[in-house]
N, C-alpha and C positions, 0 to 999 in steps of 0.2 A: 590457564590452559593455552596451548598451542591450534589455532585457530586460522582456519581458511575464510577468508571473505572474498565474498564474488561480487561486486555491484559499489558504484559510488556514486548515485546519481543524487536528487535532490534529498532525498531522504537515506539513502544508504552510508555516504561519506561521513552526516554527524553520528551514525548507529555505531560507524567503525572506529572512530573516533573514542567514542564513549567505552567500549570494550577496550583501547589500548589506554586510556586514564584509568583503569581498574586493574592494569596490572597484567593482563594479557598480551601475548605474542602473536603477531598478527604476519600472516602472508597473505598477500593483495593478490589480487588479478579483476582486472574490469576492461570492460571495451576500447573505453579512450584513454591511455597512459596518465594526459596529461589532467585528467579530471580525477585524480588519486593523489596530486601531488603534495595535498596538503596531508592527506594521512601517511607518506610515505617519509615527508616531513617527520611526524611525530613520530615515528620510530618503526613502523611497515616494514615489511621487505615485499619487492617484487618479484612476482612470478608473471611468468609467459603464458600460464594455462590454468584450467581449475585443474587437470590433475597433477601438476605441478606442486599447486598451492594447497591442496590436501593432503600427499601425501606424507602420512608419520602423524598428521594432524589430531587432536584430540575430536575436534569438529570440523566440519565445512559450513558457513552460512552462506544462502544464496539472497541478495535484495534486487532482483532483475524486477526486469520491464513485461513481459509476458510469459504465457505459460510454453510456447514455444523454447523460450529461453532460458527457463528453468529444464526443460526437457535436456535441452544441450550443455548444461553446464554440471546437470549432473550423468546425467545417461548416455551422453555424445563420446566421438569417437576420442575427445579429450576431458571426458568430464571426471567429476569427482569420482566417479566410480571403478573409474580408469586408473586411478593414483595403483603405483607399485604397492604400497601399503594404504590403502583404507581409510579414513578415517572413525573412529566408533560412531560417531550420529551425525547426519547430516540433517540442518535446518534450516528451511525454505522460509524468507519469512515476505517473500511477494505473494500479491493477491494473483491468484491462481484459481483451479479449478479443484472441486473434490475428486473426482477421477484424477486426475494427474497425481494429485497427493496418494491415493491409495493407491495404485499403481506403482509410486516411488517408489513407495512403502513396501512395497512387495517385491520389488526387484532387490531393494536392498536389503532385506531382512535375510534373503537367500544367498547375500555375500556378508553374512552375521555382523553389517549396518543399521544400526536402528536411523529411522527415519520420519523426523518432527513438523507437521505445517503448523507455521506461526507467524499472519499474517498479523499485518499492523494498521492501527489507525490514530492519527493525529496531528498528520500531515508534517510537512517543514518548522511548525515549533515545535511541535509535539517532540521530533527526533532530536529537534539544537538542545532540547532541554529534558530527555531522556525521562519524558513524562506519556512515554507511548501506550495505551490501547492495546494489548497483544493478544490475540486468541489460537488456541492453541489446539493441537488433533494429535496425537501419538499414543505410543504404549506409558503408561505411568512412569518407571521405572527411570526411563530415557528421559522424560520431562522434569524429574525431580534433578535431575542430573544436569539438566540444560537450565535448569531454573537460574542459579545465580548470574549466568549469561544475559537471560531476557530483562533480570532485575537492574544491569545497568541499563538497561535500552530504553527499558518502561515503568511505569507505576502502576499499571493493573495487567494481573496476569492471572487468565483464568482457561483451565484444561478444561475442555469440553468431550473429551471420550478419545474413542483411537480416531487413525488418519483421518484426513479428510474435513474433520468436521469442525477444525480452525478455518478450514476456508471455509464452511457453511455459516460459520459464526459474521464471518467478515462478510458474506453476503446479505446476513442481517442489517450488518453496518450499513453496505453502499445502499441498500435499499431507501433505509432512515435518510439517511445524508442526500437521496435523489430527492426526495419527497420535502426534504428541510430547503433544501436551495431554489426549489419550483416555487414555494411559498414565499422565500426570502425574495424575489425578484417579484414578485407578485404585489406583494408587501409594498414593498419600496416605490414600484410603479403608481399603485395606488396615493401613495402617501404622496407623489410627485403631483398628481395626474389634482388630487384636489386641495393643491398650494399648502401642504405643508412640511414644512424644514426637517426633509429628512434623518439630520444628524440627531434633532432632536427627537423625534421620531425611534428613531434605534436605542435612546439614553432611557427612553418611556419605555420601551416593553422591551426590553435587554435584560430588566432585572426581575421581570415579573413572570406569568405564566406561559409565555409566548418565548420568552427566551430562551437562547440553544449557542451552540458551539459557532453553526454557522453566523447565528446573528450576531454574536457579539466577537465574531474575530474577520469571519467575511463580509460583513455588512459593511464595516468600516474600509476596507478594501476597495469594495466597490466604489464606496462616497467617493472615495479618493482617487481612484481612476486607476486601482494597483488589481493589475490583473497577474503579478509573475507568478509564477506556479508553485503553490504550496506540496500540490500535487496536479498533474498533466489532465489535460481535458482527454485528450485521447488513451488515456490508460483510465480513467474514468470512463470511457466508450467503450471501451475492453470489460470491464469489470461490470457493466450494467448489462452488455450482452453474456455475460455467464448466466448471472443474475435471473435474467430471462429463461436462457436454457435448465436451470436449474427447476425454475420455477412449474415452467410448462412441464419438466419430467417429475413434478408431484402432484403436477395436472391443476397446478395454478393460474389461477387469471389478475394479475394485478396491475390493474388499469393506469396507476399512479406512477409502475416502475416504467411499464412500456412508453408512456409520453413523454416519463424524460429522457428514456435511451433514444427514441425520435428527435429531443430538439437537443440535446449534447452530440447527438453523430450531423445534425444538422451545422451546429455551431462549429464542428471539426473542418467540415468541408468546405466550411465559407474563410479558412484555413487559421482556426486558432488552439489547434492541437494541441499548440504546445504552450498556451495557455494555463492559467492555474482555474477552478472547475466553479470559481466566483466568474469569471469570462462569459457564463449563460445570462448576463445582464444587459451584454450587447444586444441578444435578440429582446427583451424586453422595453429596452432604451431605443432602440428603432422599431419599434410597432410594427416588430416581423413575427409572431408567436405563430405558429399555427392555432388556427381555430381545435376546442377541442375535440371536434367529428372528423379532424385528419388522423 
């Protein structure tokens, strides 16, 4: 297929990548030139704009940073929607919002674009090694269509109903993965706190019932003082405040999410944003935790 990609950041550049080893024609466009240079390498072409790089396009995919920027890169005064010709489906596959996804969805359905949310999870290996996580919101039809797309990106691809509700799915996710990282530093601190060898520590309940994704890929991170960003603590901070609003407008209380969207926007401002979202060990490793009555 002839395909638009909008984003090359830590996870977008191996997604793009993996689509142009599969035989795809790919027109780039991302914010900083020179952070595409590898996939422009592999055979890209550059454009100047998303509606540049969409049009004529089979697809447009978007991998941005926030739902602001998914708004402008498809809706904006140069976005995909904007292409002289169209593209037939355009696929979001940043974590966003459900409103914005159905929203899309509805603007573009009325310029006869189908419009797919297909957020991802599985961070910076997940993407090197096209073993991503994908959940998915659209009309069937358009997703069966977009399927062999997702299949080089990912290894589990599962439609959850129309718009919107791959990004409900993926709030699922961040929910899980706040509550797994509170424990994994919890965990570890513990383990420090009454003298025993951590590494070992992680080798013992890594294979057993206690083990998870984060402990056995971020825990070792931590040991090791590797905080770079599998994914950004501050789009983690994004994504826990959806999470939240999502929450409370089904009139939910989850005590679990809100404490950690409290000590990750904490962890931001003491400035490690740009951090990867194993970085919440800092506050644990300095006996800065908020008590849990804040």
């Amino acid at each position: 297929m002839r395909i638009a990609w909008i984003g090359t950041g830590v996870m977008g550049r191996s997604m793009a990548l993996h689509l142009i080893k599969a035989g795809h024609e790919l027109r780039i466009t991302t914010r900083t030139r020179t952070r595409a240079e590898d996939v422009l390498a592999a055979g890209a072409t550059w454009c100047d704009s998303p509606a540049e790089a969409a049009d004529s396009c089979d697809v447009a995919i978007s991998m941005v940073g926030y739902p602001g920027d998914v708004d402008a890169v498809h809706r904006g005064a140069s976005g995909t929607l904007r292409a002289r010709i169209p593209p037939r489906i355009i696929i979001d596959m940043t974590t966003s919002t459900p409103t914005l996804a159905r929203d899309l969805a509805s603007q573009a359905t009325s310029l006869g674009v189908a419009s797919i949310d297909a957020p991802v999870s599985g961070g910076d290996i997940g993407a090197r090694n096209a073993a991503l996580s994908i959940m998915v919101g659209g009309d069937g039809a358009s997703v069966e269509t977009a399927r062999p797309l997702l299949a080089a990106m990912g290894k589990t691809i599962v439609h959850h109903g129309g718009p919107g509700t791959g990004q409900h799915c993926k709030m699922v996710n961040q929910i899980l993965i706040a509550s797994s990282m509170l424990g994994l530093c919890e965990a570890l601190a513990y383990a420090q706190g009454s003298g025993l060898d951590p590494t070992k520590v992680l080798e013992s309940v890594g294979g057993g019932a206690a083990g998870s994704w984060s402990v056995n890929n971020l825990g070792p991170r931590i040991l090791r003082g590797d905080f770079a960003p599998g994914f950004f603590v501050e789009h983690f901070c994004k994504d826990l405040r959806i999470a939240l609003d999502e929450a409370r407008a089904l009139q939910l209380e989850l005590d679990g999410l809100a404490r950690a969207e409290r000590l990750y926007a904490l962890l931001r401002d003491q400035g490690h944003g740009r951090s990867g979202t194993q970085a919440l060990w800092h506050l644990f490793s300095a006996a800065a935790v908020p008590s849990l009555q804040q």
